[in-house]
mmCIF file of the N, C-alpha and C atoms, coordinates in Angstrom:
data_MODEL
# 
_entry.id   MODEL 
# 
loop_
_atom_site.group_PDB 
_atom_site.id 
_atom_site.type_symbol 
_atom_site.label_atom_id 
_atom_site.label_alt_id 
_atom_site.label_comp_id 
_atom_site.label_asym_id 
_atom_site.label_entity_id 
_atom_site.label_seq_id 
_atom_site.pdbx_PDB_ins_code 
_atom_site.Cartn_x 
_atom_site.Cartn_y 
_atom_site.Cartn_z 
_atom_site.occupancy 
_atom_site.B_iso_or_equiv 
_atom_site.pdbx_formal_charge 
_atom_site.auth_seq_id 
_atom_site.auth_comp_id 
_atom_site.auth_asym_id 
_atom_site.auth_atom_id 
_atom_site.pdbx_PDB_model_num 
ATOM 1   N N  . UNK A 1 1  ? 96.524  -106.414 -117.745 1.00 0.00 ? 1  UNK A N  1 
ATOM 2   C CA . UNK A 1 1  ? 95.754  -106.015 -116.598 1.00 0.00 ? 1  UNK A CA 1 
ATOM 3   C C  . UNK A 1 1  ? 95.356  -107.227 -115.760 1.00 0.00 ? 1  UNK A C  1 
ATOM 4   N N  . UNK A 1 2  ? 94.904  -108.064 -116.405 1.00 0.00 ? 2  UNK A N  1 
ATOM 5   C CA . UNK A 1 2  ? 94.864  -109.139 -115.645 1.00 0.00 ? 2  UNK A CA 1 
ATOM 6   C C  . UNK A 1 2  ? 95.781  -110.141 -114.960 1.00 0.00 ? 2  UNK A C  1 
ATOM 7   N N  . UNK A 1 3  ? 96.716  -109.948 -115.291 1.00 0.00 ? 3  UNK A N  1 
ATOM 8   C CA . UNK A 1 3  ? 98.089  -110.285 -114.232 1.00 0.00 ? 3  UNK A CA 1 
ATOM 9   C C  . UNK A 1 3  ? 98.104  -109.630 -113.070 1.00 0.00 ? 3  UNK A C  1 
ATOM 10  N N  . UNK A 1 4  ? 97.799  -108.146 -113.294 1.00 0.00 ? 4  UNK A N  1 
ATOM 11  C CA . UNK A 1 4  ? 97.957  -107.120 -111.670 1.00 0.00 ? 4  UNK A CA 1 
ATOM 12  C C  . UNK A 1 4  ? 96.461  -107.877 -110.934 1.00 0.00 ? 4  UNK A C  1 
ATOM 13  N N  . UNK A 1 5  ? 95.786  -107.788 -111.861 1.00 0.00 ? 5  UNK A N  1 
ATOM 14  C CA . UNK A 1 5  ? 94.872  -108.202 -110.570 1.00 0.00 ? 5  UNK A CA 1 
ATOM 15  C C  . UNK A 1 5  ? 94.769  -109.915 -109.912 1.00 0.00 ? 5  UNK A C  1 
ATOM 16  N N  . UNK A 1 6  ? 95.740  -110.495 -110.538 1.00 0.00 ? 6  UNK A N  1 
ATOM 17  C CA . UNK A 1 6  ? 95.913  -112.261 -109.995 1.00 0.00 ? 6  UNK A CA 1 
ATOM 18  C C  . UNK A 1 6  ? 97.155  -111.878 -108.905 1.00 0.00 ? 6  UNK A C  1 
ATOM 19  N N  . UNK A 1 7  ? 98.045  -110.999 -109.256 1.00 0.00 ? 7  UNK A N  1 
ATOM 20  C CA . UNK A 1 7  ? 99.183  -110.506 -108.722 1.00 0.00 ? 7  UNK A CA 1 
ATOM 21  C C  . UNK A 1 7  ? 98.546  -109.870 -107.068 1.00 0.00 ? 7  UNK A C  1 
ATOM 22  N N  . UNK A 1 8  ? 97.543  -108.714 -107.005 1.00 0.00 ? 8  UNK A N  1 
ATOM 23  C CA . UNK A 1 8  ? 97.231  -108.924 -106.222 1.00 0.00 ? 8  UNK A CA 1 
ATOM 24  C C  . UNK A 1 8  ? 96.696  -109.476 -105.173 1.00 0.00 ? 8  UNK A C  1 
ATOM 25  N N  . UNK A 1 9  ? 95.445  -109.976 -105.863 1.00 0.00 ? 9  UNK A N  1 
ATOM 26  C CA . UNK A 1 9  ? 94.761  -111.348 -105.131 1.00 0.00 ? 9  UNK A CA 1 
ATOM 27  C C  . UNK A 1 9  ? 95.549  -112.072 -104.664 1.00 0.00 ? 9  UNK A C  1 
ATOM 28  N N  . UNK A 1 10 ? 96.670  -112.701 -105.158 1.00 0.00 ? 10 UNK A N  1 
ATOM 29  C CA . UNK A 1 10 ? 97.729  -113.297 -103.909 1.00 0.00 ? 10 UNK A CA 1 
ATOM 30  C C  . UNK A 1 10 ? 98.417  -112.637 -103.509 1.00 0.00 ? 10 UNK A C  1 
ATOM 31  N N  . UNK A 1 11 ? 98.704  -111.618 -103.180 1.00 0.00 ? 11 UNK A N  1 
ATOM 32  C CA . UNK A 1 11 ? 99.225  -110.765 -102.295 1.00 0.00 ? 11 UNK A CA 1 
ATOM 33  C C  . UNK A 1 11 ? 98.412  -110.603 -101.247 1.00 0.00 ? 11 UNK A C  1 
ATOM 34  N N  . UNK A 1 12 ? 97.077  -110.354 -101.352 1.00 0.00 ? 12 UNK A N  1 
ATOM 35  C CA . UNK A 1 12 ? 96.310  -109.927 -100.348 1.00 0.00 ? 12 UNK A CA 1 
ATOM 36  C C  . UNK A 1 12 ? 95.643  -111.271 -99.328  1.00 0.00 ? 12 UNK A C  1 
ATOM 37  N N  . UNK A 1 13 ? 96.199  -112.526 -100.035 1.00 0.00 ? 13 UNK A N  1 
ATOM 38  C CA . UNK A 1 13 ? 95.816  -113.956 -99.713  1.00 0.00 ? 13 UNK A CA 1 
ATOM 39  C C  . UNK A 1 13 ? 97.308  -113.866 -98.103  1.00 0.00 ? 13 UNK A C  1 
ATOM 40  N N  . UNK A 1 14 ? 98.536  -113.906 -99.231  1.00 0.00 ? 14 UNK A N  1 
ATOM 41  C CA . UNK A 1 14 ? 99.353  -114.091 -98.411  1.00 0.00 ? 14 UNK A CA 1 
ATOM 42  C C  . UNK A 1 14 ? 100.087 -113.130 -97.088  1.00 0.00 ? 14 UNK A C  1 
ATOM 43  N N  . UNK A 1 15 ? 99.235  -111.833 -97.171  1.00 0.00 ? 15 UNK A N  1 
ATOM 44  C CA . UNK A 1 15 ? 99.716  -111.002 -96.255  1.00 0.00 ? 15 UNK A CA 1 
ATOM 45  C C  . UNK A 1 15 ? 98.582  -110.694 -95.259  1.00 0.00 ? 15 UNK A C  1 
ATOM 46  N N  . UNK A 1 16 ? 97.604  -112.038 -95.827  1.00 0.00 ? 16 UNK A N  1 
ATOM 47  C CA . UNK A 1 16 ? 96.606  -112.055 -94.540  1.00 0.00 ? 16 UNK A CA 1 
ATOM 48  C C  . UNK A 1 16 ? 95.612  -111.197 -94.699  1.00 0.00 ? 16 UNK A C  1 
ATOM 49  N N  . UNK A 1 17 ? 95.344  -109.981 -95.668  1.00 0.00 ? 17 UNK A N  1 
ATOM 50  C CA . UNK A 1 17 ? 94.401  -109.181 -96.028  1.00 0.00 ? 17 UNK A CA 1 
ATOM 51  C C  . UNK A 1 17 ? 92.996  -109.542 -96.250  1.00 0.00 ? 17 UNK A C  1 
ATOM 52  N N  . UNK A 1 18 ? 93.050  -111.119 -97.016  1.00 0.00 ? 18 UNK A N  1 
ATOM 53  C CA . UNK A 1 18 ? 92.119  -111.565 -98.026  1.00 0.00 ? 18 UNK A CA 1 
ATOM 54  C C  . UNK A 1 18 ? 91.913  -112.986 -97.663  1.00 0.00 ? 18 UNK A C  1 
ATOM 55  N N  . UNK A 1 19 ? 90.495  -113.390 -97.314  1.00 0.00 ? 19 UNK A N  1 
ATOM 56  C CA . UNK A 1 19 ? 90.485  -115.030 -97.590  1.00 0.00 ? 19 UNK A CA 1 
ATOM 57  C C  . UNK A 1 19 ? 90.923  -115.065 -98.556  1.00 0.00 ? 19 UNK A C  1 
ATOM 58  N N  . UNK A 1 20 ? 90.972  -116.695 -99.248  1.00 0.00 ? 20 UNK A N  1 
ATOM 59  C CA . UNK A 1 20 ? 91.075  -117.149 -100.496 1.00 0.00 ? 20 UNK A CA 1 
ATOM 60  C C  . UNK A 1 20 ? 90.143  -116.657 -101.447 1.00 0.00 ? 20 UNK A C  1 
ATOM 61  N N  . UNK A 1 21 ? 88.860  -117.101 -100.671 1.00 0.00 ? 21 UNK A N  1 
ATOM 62  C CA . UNK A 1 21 ? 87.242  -117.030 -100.977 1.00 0.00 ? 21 UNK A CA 1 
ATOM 63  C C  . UNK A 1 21 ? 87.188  -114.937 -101.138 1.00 0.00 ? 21 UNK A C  1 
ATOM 64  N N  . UNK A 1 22 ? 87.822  -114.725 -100.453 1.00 0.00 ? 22 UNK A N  1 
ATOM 65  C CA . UNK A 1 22 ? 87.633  -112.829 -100.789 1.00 0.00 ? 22 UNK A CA 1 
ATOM 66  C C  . UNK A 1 22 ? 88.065  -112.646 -102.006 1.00 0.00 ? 22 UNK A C  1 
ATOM 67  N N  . UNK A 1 23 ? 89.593  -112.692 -101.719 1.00 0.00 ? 23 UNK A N  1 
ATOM 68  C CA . UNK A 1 23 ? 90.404  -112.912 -103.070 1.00 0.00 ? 23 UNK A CA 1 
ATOM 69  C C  . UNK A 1 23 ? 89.883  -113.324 -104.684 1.00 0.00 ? 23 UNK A C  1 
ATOM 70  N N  . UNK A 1 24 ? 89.457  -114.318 -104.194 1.00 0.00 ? 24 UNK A N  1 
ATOM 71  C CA . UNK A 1 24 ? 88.831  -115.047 -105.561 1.00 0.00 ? 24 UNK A CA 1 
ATOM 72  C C  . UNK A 1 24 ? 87.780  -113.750 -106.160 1.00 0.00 ? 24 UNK A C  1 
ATOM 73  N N  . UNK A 1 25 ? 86.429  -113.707 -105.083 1.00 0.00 ? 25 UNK A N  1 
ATOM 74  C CA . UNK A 1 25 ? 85.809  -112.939 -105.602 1.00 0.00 ? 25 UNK A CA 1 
ATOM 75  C C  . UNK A 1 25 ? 86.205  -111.495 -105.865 1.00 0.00 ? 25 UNK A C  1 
ATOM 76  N N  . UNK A 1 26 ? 87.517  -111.130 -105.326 1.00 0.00 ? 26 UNK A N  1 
ATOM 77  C CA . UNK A 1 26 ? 87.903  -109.547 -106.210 1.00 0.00 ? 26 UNK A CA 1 
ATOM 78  C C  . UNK A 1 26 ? 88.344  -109.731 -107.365 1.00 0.00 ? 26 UNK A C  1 
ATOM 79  N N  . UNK A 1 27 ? 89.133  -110.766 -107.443 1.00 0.00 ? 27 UNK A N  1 
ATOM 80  C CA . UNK A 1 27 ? 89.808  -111.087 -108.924 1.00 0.00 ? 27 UNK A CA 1 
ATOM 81  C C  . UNK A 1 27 ? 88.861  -111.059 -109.716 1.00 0.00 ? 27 UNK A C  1 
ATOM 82  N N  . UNK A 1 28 ? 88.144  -111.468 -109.657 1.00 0.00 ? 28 UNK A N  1 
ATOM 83  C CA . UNK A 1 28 ? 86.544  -112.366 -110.773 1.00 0.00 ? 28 UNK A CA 1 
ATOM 84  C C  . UNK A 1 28 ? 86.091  -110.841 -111.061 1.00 0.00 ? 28 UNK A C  1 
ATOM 85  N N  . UNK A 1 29 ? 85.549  -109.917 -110.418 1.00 0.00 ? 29 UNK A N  1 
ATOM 86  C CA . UNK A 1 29 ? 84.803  -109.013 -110.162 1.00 0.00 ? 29 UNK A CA 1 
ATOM 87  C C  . UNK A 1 29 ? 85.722  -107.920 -111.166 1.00 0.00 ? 29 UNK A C  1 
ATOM 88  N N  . UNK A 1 30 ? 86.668  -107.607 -110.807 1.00 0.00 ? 30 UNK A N  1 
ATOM 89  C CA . UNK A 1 30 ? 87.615  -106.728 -111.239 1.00 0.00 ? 30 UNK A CA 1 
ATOM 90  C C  . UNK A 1 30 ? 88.190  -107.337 -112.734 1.00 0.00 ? 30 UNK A C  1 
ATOM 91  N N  . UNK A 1 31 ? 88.240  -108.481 -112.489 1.00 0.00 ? 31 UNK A N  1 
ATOM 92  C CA . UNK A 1 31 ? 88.522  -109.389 -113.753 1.00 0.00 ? 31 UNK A CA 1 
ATOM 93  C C  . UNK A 1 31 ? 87.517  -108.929 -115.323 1.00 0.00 ? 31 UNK A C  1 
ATOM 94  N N  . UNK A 1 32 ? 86.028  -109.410 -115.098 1.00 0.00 ? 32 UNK A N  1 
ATOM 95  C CA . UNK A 1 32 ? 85.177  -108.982 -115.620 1.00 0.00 ? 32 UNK A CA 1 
ATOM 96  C C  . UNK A 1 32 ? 85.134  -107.322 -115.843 1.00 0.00 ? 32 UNK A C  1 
ATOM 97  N N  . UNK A 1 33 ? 84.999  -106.971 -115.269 1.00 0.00 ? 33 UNK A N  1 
ATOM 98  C CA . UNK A 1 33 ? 84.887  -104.913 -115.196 1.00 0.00 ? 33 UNK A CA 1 
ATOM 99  C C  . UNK A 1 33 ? 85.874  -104.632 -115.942 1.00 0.00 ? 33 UNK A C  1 
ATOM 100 N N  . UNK A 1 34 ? 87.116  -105.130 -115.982 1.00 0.00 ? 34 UNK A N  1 
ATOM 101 C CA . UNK A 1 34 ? 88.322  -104.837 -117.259 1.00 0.00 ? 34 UNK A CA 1 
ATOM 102 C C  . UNK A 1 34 ? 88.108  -105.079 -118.451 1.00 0.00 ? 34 UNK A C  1 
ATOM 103 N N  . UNK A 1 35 ? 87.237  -106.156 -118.658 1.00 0.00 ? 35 UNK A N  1 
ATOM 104 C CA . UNK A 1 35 ? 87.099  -106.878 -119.621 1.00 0.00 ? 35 UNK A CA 1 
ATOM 105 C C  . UNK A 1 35 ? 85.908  -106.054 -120.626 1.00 0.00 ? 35 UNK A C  1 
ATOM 106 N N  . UNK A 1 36 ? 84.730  -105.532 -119.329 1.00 0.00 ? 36 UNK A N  1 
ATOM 107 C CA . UNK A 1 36 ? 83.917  -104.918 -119.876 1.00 0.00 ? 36 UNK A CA 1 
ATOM 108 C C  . UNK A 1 36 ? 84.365  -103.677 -120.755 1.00 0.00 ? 36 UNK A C  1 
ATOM 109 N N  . UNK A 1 37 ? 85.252  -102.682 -119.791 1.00 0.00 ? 37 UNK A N  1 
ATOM 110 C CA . UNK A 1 37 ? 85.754  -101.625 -120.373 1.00 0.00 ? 37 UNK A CA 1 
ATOM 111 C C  . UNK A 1 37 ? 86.239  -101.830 -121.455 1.00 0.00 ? 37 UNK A C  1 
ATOM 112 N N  . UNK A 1 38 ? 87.140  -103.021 -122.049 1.00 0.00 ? 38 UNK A N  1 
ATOM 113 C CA . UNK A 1 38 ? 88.011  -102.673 -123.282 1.00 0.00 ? 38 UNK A CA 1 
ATOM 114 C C  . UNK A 1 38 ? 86.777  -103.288 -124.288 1.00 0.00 ? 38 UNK A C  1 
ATOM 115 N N  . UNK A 1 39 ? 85.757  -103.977 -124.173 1.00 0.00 ? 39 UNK A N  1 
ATOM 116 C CA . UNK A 1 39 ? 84.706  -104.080 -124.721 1.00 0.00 ? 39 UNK A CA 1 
ATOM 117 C C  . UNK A 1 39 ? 84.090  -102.612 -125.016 1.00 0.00 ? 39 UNK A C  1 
ATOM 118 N N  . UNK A 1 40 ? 83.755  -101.819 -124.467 1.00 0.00 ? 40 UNK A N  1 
ATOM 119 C CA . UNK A 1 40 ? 83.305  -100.852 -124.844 1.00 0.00 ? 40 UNK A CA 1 
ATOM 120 C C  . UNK A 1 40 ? 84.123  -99.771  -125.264 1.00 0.00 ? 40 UNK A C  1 
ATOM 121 N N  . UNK A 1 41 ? 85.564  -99.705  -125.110 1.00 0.00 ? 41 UNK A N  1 
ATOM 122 C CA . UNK A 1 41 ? 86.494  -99.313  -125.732 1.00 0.00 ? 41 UNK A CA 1 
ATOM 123 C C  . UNK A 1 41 ? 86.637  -99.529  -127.554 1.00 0.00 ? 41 UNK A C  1 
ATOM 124 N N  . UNK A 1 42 ? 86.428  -100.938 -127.532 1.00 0.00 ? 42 UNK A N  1 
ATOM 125 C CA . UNK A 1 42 ? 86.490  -101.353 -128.942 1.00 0.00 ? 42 UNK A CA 1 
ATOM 126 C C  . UNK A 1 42 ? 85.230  -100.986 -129.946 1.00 0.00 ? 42 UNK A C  1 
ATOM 127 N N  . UNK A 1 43 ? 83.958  -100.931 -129.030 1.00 0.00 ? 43 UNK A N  1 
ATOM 128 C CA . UNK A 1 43 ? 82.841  -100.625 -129.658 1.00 0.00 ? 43 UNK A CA 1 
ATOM 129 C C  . UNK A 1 43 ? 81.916  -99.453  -129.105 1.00 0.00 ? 43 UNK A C  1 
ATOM 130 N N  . UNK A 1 44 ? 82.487  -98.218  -129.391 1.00 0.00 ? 44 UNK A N  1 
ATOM 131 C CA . UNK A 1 44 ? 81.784  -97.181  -128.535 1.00 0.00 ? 44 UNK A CA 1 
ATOM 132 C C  . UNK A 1 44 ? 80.432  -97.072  -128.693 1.00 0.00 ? 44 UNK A C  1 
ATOM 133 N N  . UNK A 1 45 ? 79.297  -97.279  -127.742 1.00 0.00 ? 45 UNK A N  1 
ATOM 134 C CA . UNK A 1 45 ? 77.980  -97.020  -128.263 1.00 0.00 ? 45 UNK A CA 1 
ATOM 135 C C  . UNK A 1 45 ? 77.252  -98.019  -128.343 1.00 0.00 ? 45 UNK A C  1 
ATOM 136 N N  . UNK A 1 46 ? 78.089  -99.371  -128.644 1.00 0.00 ? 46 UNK A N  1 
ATOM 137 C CA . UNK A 1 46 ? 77.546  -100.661 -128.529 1.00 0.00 ? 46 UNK A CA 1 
ATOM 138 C C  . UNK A 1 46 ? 76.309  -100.788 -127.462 1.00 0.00 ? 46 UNK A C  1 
ATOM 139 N N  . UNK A 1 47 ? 75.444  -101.362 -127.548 1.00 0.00 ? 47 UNK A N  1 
ATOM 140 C CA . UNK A 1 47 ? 74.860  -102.005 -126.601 1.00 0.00 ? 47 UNK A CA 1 
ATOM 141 C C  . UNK A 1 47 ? 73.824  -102.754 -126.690 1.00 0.00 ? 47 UNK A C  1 
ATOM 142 N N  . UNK A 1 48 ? 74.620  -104.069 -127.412 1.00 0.00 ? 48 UNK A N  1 
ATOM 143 C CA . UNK A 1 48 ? 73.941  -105.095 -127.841 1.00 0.00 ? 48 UNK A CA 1 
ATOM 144 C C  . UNK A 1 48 ? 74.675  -106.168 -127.165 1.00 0.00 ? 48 UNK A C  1 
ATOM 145 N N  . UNK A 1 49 ? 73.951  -107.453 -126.569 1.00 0.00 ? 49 UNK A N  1 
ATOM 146 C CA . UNK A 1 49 ? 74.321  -107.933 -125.313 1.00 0.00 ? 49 UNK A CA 1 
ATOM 147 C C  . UNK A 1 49 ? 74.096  -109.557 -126.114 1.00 0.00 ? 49 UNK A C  1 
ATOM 148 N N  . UNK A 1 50 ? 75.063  -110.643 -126.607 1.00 0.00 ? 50 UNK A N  1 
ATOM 149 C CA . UNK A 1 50 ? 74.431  -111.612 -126.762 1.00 0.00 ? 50 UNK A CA 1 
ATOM 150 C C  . UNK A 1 50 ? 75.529  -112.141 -128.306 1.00 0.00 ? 50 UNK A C  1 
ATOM 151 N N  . UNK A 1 51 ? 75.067  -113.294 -128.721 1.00 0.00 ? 51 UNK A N  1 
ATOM 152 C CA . UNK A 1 51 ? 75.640  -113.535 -130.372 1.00 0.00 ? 51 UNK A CA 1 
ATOM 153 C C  . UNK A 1 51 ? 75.036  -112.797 -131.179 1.00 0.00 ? 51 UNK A C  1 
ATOM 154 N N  . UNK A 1 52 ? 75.882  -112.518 -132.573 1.00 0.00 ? 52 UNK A N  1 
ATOM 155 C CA . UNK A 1 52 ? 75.574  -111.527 -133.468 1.00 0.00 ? 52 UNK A CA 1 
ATOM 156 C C  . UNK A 1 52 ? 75.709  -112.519 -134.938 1.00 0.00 ? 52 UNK A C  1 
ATOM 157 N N  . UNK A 1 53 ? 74.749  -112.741 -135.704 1.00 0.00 ? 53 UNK A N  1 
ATOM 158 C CA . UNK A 1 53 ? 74.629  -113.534 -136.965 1.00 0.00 ? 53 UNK A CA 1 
ATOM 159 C C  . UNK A 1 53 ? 76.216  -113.464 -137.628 1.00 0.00 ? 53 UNK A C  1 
ATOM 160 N N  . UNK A 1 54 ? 76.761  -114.264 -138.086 1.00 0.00 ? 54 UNK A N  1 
ATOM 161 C CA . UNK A 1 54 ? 77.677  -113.697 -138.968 1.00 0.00 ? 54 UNK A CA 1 
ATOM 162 C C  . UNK A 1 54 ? 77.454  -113.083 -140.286 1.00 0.00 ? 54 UNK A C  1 
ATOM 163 N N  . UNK A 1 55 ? 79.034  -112.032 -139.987 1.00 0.00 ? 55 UNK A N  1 
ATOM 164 C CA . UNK A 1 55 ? 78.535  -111.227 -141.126 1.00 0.00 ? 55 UNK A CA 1 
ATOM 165 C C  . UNK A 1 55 ? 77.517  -109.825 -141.049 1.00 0.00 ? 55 UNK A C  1 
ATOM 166 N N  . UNK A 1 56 ? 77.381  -109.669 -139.541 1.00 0.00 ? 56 UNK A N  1 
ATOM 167 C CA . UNK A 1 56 ? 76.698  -108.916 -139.327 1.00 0.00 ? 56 UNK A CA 1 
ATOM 168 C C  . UNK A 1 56 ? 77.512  -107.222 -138.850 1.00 0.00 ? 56 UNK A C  1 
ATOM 169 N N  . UNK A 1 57 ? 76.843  -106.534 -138.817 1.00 0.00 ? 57 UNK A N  1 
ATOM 170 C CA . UNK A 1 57 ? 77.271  -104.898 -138.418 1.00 0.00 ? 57 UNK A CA 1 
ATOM 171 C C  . UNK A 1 57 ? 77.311  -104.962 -136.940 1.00 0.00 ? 57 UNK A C  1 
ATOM 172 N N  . UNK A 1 58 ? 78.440  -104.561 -136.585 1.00 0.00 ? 58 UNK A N  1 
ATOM 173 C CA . UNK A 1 58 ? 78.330  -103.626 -134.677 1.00 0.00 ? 58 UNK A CA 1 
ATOM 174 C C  . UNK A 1 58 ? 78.281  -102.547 -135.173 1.00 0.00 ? 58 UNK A C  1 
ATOM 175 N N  . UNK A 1 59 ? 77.197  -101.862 -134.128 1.00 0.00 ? 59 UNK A N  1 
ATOM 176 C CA . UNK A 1 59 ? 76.962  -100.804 -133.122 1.00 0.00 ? 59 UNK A CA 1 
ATOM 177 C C  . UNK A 1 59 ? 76.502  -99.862  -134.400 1.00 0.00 ? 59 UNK A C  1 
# 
């Protein structure tokens, strides 16, 4: 997923759509939000925000 969205960001750089500075910040934005989802994908229910002792239980 994160290829399509670097993939776009220069697309939208080079066809004039997107500053750099736009670009950047959709990538980042969209970047993160993917990241979040498969986070909560992996841990349904989770919602503990931070380091976890080792050795410790999720969710």
């Amino acid at each position: 997923m994160l290829r399509v969205i670097v993939d776009n960001a220069i697309e939208s750089v080079r066809s004039g759509g997107a500053s750099v500075e736009e670009a950047i910040l959709h990538a980042a934005v969209h970047g993160w939000y993917e990241g979040h989802i498969q986070g909560e994908d992996k841990c349904p229910g989770c919602d503990f925000r931070g380091w976890l002792p080792k050795n410790s239980k999720r969710g």
